[in-house]
N, C-alpha and C positions, 0 to 999 in steps of 0.2 A: 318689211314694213307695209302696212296696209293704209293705202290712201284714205284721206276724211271725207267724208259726207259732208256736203256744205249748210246741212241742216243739223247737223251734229248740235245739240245742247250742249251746254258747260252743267254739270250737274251740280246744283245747288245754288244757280243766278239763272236769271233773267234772258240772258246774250247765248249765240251762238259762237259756234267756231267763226265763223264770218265777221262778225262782231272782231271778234280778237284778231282777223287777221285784218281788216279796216282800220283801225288803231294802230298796231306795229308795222306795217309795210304800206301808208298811204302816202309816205317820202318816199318812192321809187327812186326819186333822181339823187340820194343817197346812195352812197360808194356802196356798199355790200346788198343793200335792195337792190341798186342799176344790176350788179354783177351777178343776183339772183335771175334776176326779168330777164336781162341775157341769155341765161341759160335758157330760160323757158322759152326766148325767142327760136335760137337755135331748134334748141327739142321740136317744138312747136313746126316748124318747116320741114322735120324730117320723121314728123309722126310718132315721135319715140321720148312720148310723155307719158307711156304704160305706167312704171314704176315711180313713186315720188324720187323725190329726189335727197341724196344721204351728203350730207353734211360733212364735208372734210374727206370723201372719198379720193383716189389719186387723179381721179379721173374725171370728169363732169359727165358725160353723156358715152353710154350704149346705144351703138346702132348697127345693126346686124352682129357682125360679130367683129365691127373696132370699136374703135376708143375714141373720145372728143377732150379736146380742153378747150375751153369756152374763157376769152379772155375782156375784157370790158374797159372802155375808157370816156372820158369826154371832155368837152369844154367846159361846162356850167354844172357847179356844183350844188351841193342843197345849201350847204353855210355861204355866207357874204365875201364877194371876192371883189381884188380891185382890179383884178385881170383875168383872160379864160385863161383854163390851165394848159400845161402843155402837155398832149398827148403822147402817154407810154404805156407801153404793157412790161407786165413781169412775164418772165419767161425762164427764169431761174430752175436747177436741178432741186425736186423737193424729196423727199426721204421718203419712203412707204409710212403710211400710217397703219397703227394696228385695226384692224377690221376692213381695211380696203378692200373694196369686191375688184373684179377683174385683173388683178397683177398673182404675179404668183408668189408664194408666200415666202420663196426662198432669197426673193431680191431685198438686199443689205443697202450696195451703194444707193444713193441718189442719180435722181435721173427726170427724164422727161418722160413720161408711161403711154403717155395718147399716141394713137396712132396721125392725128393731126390736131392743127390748133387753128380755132374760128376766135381772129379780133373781132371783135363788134364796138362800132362805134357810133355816139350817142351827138351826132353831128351837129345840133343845134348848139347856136349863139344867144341865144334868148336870157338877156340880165333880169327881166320880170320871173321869177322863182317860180309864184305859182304857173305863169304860162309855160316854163319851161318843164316843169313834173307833168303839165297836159299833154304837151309837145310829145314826150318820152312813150307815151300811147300811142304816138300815130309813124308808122312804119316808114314813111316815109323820108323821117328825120334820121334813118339808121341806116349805118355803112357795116359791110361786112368783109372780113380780108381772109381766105380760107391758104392755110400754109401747111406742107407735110412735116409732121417734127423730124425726118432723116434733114429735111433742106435745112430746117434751125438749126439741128446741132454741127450741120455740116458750117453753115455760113456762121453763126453764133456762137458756137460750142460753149465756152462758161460766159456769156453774158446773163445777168442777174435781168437785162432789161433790153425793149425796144423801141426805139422812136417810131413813129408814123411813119415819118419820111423814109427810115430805115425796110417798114414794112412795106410800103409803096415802093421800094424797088427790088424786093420780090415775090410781089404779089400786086393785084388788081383787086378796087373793090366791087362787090357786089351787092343789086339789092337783092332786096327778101326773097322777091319773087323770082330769083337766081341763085339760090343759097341753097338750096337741095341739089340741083343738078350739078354746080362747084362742087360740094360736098362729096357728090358721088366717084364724079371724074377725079376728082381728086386721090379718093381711098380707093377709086378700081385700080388705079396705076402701082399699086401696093404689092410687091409681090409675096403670099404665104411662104 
């Protein structure tokens, strides 16, 4: 798939691609925009926003030659809450989907594919909605928990899910500006 031009016309209106994507993704702090933006945070720190990115792949992010699962959570939702949420990530075995890049085409069971998984989390407490979708821009509102998936499945093995607190006692978070070099120490310890 060949990335868009941000000039890109809509052929037969008015608007660009930009346009269109102003409209659909201006609720970032919306469950599947946050979990997009996350990806692209992640990506974004490790340079490896070459390729767009494929939709329902096994995997979220190539970098060198591993795998990423990019995982997203927060307090403050886009709908009206009478409390913040409680912080989990899904971590469950997913099934290969057909056209997944990077897994190979013979694997049936279900499983975990990334060679590690990045929580990212969306730390702001902010009850004003639109200050918190602003909030969600500025990096410094974002925690990040970098884990090798052998230690999940070792410590988790069929858990569908994790707490925070669970993830905080095996793993440290980190910011932005320490999310590549985790990242890296992380995956060098990987033996081929």
């Amino acid at each position: 798939m060949k990335q868009l031009n941000q000039n890109l016309k809509i052929f037969g209106l008015n608007e660009t691609i930009v346009d269109f994507w102003a409209w659909a993704y201006s609720d970032i702090l919306s469950n599947r925009n946050r979990s997009v933006f996350a990806e692209f945070l992640v990506g974004s720190a490790l340079n490896a926003l070459i390729k767009p990115r494929v939709e329902y792949n096994c995997v979220d992010i190539c970098y060198d030659d591993k795998t990423i699962e990019v995982k997203c959570s927060a307090y403050v939702q886009s709908w009206p809450q009478d409390k913040h949420s409680i912080i989990k990530y899904g971590i469950g075995k997913k099934k290969v989907d057909v056209g997944s890049e990077y897994i190979p085409k013979d694997i049936q069971e279900p499983g975990r594919f990334a060679d590690c998984y990045v929580f990212c989390l969306f730390n702001s407490k902010e009850k004003n909605k639109e200050k918190a979708n602003m909030n969600i821009l500025d990096i410094s509102f974002w925690e990040f928990y970098v884990v090798l998936t052998s230690e999940i499945n070792k410590k988790f093995e069929n858990k569908e899910s994790i707490s925070l607190s669970s993830l905080q006692e095996i793993s440290e978070s980190v910011k932005y500006s320490e999310l590549k070099a985790c990242i890296d120490s992380k995956l060098g310890s990987i033996k081929n």
